[in-house]
PQR file with spaces between the fields and no chain letter, atoms N, CA, C, O and H, PARSE charges and radii, in Angstrom:
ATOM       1  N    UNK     1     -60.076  -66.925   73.318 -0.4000 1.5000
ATOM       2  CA   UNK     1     -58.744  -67.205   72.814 -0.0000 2.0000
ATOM       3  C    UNK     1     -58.314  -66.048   71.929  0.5500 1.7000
ATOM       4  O    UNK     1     -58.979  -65.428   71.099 -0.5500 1.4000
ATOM       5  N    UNK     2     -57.060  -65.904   72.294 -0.4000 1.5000
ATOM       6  CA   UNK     2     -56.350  -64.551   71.246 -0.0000 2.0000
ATOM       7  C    UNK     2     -55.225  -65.336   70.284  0.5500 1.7000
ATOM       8  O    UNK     2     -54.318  -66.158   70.418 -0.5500 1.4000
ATOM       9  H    UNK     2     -56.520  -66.408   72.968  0.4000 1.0000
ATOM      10  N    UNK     3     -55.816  -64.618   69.314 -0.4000 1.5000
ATOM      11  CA   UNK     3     -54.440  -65.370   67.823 -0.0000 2.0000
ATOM      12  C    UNK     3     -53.550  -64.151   67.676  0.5500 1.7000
ATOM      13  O    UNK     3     -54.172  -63.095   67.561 -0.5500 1.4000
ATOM      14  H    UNK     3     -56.552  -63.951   69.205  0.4000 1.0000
ATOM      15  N    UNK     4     -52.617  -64.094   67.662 -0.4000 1.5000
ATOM      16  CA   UNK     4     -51.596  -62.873   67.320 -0.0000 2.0000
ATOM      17  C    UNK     4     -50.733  -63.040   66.322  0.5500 1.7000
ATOM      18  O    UNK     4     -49.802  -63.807   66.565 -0.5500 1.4000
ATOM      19  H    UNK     4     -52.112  -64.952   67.755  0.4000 1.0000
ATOM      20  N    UNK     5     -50.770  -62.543   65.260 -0.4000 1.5000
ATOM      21  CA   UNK     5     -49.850  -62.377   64.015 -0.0000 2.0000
ATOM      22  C    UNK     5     -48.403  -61.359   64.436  0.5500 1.7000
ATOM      23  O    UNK     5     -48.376  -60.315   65.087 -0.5500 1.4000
ATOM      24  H    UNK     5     -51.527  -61.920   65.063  0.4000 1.0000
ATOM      25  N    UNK     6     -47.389  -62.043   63.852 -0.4000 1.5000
ATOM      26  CA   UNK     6     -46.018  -60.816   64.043 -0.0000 2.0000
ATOM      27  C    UNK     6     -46.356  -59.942   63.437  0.5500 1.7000
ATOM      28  O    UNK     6     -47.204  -60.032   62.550 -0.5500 1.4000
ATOM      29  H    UNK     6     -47.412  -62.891   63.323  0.4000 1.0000
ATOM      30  N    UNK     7     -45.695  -58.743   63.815 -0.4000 1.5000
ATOM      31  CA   UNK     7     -45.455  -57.807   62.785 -0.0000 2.0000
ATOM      32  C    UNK     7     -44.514  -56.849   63.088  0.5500 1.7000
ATOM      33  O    UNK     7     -44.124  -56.706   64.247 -0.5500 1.4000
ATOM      34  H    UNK     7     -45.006  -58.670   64.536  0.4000 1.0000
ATOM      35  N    UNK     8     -44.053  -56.090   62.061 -0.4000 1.5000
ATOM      36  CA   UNK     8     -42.382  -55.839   61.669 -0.0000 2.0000
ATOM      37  C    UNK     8     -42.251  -54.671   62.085  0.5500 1.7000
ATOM      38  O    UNK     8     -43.072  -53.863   61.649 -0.5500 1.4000
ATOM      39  H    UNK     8     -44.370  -56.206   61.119  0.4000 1.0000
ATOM      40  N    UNK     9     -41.265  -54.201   62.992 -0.4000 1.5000
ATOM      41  CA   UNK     9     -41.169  -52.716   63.738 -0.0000 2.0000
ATOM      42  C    UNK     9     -40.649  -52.142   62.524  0.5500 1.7000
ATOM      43  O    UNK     9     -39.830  -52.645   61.755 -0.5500 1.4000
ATOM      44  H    UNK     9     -40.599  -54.857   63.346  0.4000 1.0000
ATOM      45  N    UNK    10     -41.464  -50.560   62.416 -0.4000 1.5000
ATOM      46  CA   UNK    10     -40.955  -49.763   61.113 -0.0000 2.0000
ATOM      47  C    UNK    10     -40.481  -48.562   61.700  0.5500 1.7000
ATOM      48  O    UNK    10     -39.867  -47.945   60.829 -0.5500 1.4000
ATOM      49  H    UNK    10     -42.129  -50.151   63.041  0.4000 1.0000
ATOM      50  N    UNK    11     -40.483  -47.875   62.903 -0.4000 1.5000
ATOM      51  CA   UNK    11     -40.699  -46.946   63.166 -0.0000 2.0000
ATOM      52  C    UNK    11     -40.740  -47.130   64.874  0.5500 1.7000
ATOM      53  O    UNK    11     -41.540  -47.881   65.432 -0.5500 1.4000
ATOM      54  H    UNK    11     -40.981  -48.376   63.611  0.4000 1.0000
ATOM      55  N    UNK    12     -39.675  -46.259   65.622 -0.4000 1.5000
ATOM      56  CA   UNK    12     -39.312  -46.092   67.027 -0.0000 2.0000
ATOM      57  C    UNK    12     -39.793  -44.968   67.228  0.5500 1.7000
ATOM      58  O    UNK    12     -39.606  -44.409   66.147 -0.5500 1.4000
ATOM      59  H    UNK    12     -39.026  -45.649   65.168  0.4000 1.0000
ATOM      60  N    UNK    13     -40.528  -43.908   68.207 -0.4000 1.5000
ATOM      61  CA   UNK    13     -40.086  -42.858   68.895 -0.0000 2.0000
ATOM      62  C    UNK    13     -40.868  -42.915   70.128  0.5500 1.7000
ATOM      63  O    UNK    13     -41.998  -43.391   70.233 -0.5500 1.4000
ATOM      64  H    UNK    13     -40.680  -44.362   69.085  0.4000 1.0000
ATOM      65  N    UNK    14     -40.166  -42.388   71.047 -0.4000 1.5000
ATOM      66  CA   UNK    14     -40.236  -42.999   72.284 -0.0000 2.0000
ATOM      67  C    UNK    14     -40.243  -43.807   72.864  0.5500 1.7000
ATOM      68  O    UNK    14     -39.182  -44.428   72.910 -0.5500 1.4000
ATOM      69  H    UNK    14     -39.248  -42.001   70.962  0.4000 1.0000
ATOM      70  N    UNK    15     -41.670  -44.447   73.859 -0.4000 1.5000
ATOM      71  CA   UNK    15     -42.088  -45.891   73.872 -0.0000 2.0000
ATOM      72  C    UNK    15     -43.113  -46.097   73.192  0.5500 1.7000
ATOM      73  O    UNK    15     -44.117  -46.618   73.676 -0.5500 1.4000
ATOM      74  H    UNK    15     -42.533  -43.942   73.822  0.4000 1.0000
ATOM      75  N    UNK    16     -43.002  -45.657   71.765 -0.4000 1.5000
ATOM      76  CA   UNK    16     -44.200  -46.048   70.777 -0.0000 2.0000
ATOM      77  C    UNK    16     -43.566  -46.585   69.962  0.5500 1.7000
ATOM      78  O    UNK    16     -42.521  -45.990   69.701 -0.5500 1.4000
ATOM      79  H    UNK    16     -42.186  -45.233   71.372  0.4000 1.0000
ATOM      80  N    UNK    17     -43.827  -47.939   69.143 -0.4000 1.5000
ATOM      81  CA   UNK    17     -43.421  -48.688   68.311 -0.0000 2.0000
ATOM      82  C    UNK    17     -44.440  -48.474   66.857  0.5500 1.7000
ATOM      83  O    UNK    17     -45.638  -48.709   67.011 -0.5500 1.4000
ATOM      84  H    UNK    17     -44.676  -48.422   69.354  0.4000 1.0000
ATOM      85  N    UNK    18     -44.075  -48.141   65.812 -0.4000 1.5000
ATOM      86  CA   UNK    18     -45.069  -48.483   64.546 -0.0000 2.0000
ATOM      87  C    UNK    18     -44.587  -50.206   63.937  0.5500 1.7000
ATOM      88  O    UNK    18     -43.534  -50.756   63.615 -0.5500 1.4000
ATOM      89  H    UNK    18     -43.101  -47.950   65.687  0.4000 1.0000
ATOM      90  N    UNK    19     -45.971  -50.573   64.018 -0.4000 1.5000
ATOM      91  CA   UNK    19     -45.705  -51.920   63.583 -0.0000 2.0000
ATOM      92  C    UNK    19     -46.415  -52.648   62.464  0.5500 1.7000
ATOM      93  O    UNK    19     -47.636  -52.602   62.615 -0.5500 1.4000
ATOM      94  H    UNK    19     -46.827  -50.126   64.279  0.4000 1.0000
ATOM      95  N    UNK    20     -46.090  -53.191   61.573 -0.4000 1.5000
ATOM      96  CA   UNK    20     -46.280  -53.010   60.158 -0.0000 2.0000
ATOM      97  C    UNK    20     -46.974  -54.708   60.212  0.5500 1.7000
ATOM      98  O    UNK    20     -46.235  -55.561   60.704 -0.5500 1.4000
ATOM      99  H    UNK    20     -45.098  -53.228   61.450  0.4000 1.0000
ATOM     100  N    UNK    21     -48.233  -55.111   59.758 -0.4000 1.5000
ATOM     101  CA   UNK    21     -48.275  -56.210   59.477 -0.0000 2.0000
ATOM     102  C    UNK    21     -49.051  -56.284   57.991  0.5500 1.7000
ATOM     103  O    UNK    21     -50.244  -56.012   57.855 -0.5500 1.4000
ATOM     104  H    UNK    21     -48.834  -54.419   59.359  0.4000 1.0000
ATOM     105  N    UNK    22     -48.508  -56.539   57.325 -0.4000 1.5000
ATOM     106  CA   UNK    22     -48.471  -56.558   55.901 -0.0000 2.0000
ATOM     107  C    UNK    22     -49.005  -55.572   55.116  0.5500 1.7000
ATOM     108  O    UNK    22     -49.769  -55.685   54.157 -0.5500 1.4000
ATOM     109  H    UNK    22     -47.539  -56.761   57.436  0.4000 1.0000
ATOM     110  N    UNK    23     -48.523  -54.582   55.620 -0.4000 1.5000
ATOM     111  CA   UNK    23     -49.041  -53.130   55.049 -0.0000 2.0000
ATOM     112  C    UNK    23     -50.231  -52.222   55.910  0.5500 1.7000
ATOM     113  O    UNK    23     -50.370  -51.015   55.709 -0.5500 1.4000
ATOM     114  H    UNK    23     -47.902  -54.490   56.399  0.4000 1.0000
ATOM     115  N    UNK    24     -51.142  -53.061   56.989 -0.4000 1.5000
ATOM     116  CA   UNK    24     -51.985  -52.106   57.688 -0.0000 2.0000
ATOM     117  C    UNK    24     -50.455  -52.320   58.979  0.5500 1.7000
ATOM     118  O    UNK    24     -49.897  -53.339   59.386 -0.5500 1.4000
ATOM     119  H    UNK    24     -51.030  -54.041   57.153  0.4000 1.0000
ATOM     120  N    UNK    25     -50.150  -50.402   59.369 -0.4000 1.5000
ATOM     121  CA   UNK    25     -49.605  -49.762   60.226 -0.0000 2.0000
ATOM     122  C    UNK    25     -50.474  -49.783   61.307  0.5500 1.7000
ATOM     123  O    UNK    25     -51.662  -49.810   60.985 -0.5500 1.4000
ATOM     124  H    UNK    25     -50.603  -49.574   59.038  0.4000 1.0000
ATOM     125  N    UNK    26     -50.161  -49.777   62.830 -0.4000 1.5000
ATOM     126  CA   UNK    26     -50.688  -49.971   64.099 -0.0000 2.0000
ATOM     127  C    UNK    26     -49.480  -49.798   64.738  0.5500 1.7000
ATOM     128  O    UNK    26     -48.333  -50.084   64.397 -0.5500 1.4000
ATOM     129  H    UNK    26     -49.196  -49.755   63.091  0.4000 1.0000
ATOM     130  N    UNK    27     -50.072  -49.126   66.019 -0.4000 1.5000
ATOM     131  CA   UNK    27     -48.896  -48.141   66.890 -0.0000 2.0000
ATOM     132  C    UNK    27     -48.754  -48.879   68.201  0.5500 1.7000
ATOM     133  O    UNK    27     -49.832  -49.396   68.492 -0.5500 1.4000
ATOM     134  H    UNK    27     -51.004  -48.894   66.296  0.4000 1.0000
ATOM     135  N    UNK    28     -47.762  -49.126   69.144 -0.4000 1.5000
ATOM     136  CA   UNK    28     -47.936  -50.587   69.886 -0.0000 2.0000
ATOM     137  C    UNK    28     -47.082  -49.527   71.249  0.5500 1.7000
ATOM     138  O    UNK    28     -46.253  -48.639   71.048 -0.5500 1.4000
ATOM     139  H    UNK    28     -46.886  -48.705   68.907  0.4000 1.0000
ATOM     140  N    UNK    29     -47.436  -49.833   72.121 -0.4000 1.5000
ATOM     141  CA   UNK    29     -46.093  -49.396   73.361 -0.0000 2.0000
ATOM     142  C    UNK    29     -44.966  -50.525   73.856  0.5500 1.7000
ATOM     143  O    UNK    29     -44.994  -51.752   73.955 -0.5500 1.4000
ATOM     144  H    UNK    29     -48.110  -50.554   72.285  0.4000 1.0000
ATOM     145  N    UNK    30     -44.251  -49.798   74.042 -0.4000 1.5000
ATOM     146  CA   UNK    30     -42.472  -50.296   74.385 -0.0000 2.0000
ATOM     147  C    UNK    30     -42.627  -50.709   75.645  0.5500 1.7000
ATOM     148  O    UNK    30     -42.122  -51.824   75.770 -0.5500 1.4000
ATOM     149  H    UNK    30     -44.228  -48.802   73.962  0.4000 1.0000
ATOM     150  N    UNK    31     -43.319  -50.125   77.094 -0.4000 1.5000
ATOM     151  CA   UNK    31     -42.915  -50.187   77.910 -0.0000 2.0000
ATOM     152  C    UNK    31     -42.688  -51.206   78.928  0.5500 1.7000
ATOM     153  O    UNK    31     -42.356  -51.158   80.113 -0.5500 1.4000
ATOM     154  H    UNK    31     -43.730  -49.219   76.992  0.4000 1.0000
ATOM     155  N    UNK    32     -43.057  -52.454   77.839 -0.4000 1.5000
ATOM     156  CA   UNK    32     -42.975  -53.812   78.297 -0.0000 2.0000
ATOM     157  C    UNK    32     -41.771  -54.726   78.070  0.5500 1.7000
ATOM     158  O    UNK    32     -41.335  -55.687   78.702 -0.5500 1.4000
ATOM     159  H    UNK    32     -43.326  -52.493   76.877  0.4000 1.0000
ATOM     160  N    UNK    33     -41.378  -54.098   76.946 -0.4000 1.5000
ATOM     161  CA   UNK    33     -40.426  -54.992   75.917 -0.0000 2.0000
ATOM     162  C    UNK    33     -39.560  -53.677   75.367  0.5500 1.7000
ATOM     163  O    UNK    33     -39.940  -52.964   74.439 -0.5500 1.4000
ATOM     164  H    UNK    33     -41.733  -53.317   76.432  0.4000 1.0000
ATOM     165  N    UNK    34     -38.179  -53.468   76.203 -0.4000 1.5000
ATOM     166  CA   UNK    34     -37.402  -52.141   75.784 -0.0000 2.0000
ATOM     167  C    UNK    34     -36.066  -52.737   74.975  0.5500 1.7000
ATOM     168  O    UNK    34     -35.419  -52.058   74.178 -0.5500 1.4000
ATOM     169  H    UNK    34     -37.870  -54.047   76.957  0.4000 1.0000
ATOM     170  N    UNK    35     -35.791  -54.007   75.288 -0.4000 1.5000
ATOM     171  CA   UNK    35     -34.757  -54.204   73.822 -0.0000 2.0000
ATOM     172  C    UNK    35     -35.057  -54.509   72.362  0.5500 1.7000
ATOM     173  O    UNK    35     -34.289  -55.130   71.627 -0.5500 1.4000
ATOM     174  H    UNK    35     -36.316  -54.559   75.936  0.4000 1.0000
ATOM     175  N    UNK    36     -36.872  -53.759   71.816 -0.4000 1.5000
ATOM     176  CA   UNK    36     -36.848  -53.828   70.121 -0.0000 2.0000
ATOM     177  C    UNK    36     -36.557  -52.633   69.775  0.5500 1.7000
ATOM     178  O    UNK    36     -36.829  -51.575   70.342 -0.5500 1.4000
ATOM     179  H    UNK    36     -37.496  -53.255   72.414  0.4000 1.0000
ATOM     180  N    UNK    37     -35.575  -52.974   68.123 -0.4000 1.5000
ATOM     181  CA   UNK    37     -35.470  -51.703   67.467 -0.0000 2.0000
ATOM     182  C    UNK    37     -36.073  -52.117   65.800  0.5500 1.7000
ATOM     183  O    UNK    37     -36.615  -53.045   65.198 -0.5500 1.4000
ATOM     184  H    UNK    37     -35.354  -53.833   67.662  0.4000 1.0000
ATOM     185  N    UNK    38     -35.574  -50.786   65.590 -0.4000 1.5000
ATOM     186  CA   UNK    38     -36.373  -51.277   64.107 -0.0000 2.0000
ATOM     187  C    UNK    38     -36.192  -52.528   62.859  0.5500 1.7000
ATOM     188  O    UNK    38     -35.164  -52.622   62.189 -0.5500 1.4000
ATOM     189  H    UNK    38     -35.135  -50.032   66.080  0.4000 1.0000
ATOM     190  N    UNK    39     -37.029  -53.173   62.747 -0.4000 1.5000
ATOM     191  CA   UNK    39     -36.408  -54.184   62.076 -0.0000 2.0000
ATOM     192  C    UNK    39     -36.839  -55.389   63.110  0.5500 1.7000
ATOM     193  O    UNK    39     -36.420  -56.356   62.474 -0.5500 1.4000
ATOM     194  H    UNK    39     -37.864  -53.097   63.292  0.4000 1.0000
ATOM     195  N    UNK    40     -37.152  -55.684   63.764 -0.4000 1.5000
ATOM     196  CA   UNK    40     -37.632  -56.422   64.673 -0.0000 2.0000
ATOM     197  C    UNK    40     -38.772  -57.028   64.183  0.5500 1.7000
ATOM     198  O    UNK    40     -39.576  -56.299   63.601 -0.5500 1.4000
ATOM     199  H    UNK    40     -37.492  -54.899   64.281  0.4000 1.0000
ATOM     200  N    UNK    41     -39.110  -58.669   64.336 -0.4000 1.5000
ATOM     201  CA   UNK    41     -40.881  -58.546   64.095 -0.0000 2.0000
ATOM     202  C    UNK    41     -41.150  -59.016   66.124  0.5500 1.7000
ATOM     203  O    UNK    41     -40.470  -59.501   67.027 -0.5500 1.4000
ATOM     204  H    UNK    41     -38.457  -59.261   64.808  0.4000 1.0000
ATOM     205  N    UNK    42     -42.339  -58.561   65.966 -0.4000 1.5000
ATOM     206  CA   UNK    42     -42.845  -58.882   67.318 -0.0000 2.0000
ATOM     207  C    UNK    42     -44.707  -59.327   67.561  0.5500 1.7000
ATOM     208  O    UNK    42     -45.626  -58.976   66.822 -0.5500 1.4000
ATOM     209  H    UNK    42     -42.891  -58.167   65.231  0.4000 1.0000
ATOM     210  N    UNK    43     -44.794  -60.081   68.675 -0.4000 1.5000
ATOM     211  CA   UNK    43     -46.132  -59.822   68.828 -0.0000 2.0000
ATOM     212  C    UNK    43     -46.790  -58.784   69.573  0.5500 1.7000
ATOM     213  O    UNK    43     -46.118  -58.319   70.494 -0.5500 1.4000
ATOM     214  H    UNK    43     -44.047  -60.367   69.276  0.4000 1.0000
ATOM     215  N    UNK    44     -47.820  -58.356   69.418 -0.4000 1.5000
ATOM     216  CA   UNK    44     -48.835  -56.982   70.059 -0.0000 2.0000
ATOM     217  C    UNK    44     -49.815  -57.669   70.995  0.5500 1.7000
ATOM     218  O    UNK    44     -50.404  -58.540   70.354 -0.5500 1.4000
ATOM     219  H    UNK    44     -48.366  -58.734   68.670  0.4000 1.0000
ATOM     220  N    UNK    45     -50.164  -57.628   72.077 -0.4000 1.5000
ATOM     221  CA   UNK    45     -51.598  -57.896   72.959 -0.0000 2.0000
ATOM     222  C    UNK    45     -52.017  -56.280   73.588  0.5500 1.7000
ATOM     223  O    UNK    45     -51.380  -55.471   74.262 -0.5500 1.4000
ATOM     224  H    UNK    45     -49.686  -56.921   72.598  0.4000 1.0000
ATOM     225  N    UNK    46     -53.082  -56.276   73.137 -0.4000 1.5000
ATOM     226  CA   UNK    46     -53.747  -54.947   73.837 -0.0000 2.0000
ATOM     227  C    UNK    46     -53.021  -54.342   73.614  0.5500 1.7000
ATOM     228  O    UNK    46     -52.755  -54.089   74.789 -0.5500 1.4000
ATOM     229  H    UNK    46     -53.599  -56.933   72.588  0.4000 1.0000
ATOM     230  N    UNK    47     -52.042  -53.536   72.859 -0.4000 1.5000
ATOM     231  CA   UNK    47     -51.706  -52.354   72.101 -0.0000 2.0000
ATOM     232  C    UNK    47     -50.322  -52.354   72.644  0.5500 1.7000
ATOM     233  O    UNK    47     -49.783  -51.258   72.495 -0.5500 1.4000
ATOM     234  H    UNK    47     -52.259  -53.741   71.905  0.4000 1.0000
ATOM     235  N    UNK    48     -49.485  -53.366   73.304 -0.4000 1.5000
ATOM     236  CA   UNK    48     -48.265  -53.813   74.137 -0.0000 2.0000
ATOM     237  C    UNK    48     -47.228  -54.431   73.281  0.5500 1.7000
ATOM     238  O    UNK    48     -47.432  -55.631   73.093 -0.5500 1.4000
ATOM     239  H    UNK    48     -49.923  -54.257   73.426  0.4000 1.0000
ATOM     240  N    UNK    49     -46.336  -54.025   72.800 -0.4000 1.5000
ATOM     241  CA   UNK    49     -45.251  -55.590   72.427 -0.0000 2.0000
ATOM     242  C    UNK    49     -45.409  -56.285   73.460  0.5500 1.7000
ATOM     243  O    UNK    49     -45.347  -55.867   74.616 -0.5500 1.4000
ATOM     244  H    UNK    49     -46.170  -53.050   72.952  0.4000 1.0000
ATOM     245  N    UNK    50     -45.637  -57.454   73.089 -0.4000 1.5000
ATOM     246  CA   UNK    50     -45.361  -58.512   74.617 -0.0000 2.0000
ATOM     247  C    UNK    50     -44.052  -59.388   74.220  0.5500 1.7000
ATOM     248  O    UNK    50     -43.358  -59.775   75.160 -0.5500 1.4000
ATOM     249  H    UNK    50     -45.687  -57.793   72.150  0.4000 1.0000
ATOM     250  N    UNK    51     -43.714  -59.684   73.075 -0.4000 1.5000
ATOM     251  CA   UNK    51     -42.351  -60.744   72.931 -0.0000 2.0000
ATOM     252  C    UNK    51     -41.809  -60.064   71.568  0.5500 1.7000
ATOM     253  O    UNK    51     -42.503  -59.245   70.965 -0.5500 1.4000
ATOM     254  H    UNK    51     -44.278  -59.369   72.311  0.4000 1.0000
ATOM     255  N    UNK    52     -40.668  -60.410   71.169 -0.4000 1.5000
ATOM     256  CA   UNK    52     -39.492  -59.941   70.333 -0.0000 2.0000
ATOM     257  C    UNK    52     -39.308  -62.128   69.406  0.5500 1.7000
ATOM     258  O    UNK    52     -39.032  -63.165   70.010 -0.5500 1.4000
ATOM     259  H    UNK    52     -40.104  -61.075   71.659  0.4000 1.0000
ATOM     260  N    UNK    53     -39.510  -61.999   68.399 -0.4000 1.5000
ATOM     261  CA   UNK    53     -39.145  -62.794   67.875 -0.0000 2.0000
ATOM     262  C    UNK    53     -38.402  -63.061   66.416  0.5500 1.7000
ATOM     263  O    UNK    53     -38.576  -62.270   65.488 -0.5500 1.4000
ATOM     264  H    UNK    53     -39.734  -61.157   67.908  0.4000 1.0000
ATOM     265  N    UNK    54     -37.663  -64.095   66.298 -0.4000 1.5000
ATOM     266  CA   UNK    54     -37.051  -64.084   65.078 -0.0000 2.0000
ATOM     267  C    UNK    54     -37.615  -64.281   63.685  0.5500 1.7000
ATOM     268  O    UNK    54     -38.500  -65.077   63.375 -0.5500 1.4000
ATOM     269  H    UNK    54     -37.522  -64.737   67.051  0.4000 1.0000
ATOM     270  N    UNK    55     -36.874  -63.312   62.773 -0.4000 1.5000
ATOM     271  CA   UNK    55     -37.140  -63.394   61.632 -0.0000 2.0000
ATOM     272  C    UNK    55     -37.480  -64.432   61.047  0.5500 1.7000
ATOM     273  O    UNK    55     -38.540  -64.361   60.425 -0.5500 1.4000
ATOM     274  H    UNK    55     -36.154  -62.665   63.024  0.4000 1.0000
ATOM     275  N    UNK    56     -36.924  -65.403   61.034 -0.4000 1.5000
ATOM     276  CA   UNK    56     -37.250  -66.362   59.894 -0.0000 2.0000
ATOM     277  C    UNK    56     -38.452  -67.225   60.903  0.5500 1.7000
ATOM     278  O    UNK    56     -39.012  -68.120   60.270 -0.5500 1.4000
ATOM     279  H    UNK    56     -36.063  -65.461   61.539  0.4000 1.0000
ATOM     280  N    UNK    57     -38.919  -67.078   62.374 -0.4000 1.5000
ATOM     281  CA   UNK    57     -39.935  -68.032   62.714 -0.0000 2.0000
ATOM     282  C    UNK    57     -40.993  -67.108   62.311  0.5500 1.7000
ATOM     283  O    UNK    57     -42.006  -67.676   61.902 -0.5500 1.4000
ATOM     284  H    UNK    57     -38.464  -66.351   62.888  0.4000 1.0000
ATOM     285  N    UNK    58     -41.027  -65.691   62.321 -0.4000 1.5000
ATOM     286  CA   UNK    58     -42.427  -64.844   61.532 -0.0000 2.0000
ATOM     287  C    UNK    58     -42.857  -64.811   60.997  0.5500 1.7000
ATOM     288  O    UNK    58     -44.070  -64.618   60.912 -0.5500 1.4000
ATOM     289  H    UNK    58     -40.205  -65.229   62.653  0.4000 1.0000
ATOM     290  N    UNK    59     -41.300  -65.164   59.573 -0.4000 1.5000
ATOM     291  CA   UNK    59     -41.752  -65.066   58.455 -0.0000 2.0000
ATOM     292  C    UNK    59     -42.963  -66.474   58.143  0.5500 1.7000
ATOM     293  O    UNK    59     -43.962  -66.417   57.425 -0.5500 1.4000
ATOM     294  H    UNK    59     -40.315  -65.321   59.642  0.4000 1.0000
ATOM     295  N    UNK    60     -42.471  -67.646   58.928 -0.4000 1.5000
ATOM     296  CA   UNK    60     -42.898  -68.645   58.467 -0.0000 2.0000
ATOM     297  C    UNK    60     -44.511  -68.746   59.596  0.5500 1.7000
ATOM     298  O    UNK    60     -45.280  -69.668   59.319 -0.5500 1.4000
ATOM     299  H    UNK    60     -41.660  -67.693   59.511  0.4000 1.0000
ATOM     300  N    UNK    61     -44.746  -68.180   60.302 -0.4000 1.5000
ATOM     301  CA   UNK    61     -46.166  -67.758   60.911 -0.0000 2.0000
ATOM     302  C    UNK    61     -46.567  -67.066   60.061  0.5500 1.7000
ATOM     303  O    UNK    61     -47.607  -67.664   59.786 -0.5500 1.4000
ATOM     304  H    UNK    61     -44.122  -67.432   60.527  0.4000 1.0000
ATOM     305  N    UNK    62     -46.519  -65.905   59.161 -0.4000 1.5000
ATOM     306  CA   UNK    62     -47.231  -65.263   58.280 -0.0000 2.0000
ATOM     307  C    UNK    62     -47.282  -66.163   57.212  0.5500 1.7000
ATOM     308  O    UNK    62     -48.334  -66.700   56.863 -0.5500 1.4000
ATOM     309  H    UNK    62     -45.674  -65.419   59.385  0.4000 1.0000
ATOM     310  N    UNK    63     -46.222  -66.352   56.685 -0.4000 1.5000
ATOM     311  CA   UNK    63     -46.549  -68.027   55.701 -0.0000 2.0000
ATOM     312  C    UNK    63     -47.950  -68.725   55.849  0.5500 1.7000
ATOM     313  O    UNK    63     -48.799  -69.066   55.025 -0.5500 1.4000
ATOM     314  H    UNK    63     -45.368  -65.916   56.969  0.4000 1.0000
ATOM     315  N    UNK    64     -47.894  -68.777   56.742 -0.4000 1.5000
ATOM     316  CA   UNK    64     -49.110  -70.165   57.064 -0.0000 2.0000
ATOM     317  C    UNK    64     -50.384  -69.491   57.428  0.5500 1.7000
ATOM     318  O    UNK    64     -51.449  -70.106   57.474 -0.5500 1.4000
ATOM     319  H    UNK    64     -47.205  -68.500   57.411  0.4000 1.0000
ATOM     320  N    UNK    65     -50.262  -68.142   57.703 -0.4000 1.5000
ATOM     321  CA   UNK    65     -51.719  -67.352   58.331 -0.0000 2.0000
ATOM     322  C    UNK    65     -52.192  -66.965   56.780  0.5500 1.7000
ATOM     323  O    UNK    65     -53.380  -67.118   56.499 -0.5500 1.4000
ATOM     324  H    UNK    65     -49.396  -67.642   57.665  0.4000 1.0000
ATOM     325  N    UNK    66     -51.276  -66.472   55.785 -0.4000 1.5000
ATOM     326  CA   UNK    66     -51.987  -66.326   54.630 -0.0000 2.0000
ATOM     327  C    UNK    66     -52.097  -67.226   53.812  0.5500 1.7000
ATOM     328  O    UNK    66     -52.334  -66.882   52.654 -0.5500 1.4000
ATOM     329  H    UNK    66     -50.310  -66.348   56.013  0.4000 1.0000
ATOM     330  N    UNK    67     -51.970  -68.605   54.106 -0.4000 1.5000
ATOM     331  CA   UNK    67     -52.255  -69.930   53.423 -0.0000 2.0000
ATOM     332  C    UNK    67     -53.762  -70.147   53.550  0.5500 1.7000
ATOM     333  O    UNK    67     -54.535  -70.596   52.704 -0.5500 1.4000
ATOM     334  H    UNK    67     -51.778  -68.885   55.046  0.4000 1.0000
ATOM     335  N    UNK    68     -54.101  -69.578   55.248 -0.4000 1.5000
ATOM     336  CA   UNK    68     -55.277  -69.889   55.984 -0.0000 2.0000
ATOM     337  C    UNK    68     -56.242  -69.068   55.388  0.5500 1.7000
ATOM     338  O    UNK    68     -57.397  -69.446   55.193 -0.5500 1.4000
ATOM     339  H    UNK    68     -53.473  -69.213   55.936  0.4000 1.0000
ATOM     340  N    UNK    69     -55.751  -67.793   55.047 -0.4000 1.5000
ATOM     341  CA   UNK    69     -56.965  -66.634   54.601 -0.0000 2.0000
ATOM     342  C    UNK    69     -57.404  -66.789   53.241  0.5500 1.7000
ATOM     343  O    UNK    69     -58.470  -66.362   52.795 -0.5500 1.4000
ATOM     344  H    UNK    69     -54.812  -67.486   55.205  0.4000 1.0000
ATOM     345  N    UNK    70     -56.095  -67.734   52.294 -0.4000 1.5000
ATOM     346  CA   UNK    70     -56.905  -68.195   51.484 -0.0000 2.0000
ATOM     347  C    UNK    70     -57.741  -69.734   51.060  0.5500 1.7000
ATOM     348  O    UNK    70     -57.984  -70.364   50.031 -0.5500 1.4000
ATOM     349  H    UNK    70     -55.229  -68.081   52.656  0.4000 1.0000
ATOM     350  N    UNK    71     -57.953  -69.852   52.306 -0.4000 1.5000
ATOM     351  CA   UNK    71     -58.672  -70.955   52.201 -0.0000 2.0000
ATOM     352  C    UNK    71     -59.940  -70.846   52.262  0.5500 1.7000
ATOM     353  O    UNK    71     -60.651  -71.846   52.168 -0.5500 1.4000
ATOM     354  H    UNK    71     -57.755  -69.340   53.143  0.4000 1.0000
C-alpha cells in the first residue's frame, strides 16, 4: 500500500515540477498532469504528479497526517 501526502508546487521549468511538502523540496515530472502551475498542491507516485487537488482538501490531509506523526 502507498500513502501519499500533497504537496505544494513551488517551482515550474519544463516538465519538472519542485514540490514542497513542508519544507523537504522534491522534484516531480509534469508529463502526466500538464494543467499544474505554481501554487497548486498535488499528489507525487514514483516521481509523477498523478492528480491536481484543492487547497483547502490538502490543507486538511496535512492537518491530520501531522496529528498522526504526533502521536
Amino acid at each position: 500500500m502507498c500513502l501519499s501526502v500533497p504537496g505544494k508546487v513551488v517551482k515550474i521549468k519544463g516538465d519538472k515540477a519542485v514540490v514542497d511538502y513542508q519544507g523537504e523540496k522534491r522534484e516531480a515530472s509534469l508529463t502526466l498532469k500538464k494543467d499544474v502551475k505554481v501554487g497548486d498542491y498535488v499528489i507525487v507516485s514514483a516521481k509523477f504528479v498523478m492528480e491536481k487537488i484543492p487547497e483547502k482538501e490538502a490543507k486538511r490531509i496535512i492537518e491530520v497526517w501531522n496529528e498522526t506523526d504526533e502521536a
